[in-house]
N, C-alpha and C positions, 0 to 999 in steps of 0.2 A: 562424488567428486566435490571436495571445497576448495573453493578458490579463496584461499587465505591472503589479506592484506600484506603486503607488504610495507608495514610500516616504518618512519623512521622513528619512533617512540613506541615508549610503552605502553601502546593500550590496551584494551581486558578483549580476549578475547571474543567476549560478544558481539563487538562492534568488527572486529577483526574479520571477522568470520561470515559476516550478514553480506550477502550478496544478491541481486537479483534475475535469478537463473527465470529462463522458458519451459524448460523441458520439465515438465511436474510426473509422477506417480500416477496411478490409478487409487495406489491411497487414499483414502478418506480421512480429513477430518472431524473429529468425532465432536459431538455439541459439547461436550465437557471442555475438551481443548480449545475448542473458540470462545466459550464464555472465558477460557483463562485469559488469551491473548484481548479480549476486548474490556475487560477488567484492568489489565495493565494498562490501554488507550486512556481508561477513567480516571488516572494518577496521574496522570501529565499535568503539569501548570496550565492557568490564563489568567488573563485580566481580569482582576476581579473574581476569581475563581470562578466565572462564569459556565466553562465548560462547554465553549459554544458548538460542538460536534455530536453530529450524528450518524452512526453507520448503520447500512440497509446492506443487508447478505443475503449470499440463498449458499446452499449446497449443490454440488453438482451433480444432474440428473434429474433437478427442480423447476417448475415453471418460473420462479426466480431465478434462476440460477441463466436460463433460454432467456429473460428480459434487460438482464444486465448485458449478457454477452454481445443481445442485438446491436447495441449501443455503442458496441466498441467501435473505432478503424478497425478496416479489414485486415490491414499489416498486426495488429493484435489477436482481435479472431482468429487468426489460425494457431497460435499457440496459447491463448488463455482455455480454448474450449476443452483444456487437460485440467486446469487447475480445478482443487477440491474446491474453493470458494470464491466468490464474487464478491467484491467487498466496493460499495458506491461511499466513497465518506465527502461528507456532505457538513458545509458551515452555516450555524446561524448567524446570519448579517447584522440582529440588532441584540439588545442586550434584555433580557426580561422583564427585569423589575420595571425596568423606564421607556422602552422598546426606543430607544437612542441606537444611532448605529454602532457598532462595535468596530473599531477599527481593524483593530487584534483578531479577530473570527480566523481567518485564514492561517496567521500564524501560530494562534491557538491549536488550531486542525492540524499544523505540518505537527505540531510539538507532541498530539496525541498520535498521529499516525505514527512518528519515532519511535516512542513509545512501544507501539503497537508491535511495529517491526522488530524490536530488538527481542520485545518478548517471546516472539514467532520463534526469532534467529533462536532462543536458548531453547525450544522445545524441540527443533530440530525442523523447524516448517519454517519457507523461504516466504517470504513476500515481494512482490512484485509490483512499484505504485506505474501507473499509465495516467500517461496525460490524453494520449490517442482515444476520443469517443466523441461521441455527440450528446452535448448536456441537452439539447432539446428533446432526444429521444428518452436517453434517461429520466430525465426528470419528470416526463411527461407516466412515462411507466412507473415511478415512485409517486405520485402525485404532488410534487415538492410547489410547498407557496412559493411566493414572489419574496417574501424573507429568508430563504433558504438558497444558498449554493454549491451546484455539485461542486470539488474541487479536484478529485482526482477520483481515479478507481486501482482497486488494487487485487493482485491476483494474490491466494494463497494456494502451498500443497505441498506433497514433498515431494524430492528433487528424483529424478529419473535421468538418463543418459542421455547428453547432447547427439547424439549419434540418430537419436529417434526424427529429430529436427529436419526442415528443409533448411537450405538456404534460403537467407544471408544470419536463417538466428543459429545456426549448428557454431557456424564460423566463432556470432559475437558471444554464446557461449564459452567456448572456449579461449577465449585470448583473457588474457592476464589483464587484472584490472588497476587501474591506474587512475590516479588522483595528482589536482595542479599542486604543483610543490606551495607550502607555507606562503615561501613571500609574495606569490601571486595574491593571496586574498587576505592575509594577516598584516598588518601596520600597526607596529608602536608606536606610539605619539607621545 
């Protein structure tokens, strides 16, 4: 099933087409196919070409794979413990050379995680980012410094049948996906 955008323009199908489904495969991501997709996270812009992101995965079936998942909300847990990978991406706070703060880290990280996703979206593997976890636990299981912050986690794998789902995710599986029209967040000046 792809739930294809309904756009009012023309855009490329990549973007069109990337969605963030629940229901994942038993499929396996293979290490070859992740080094691709995290190679494309490594081509996104920053400040200063800094590059301030770092992603911590496991494969599922792995005792990474059991320390990321602890970390989630429970309303996550029940449908990430399908996906093929676990994926923690994580910001550095300050900048290398100078270790001054970086203000950009964050949006660095959304710009690589984009990235990330759209590369996914053309291999045929969904990603899923969650705000739902607890950075104490995670972080505490990645060993992450005091310069480092979790920002999101993100499920990958490939898509299986909403049908497998409980409710209330079978439901938001399936409903058509909808975006605030242009002039909600677009202003010409």
């Amino acid at each position: 099933m792809t739930k294809q955008a309904n756009t009012n323009g023309p855009v490329i199908d990549v973007i069109r087409n990337r969605w963030s489904p629940r229901s994942y495969s038993s499929r396996q991501i293979t290490p070859a196919d992740m080094n691709t997709i995290l190679e494309a996270a490594s081509w996104a812009p920053s400040a200063s070409n800094e590059q301030p992101w770092e992603y911590y995965y496991a494969f599922n079936g792995t005792e990474g794979f059991q320390k990321l998942h602890d970390g989630l909300v429970p309303f996550n847990q029940t449908w990430a413990k399908n996906a093929a990978v676990l994926v923690a991406a994580v910001a550095r706070k300050n900048f290398a050379a100078n270790g001054n703060s970086n203000n950009w880290a964050q949006h660095d990280l959304g710009m690589a995680n984009a990235t990330l996703f759209l590369q996914a979206s053309a291999m045929d593997i969904h990603a899923h980012g969650m705000g739902g976890f607890d950075s104490h636990i995670i972080s505490l299981a990645l060993d992450l410094g005091e310069d480092k912050e979790l920002v999101c986690m993100i499920a990958l794998g490939y898509l299986d049948e909403a049908d497998k789902l409980a409710e209330p995710y079978r439901t938001r599986e399936l409903a058509p996906r909808e975006r605030k029209p242009l002039a909600d967040f677009a202003k010409q000046i």
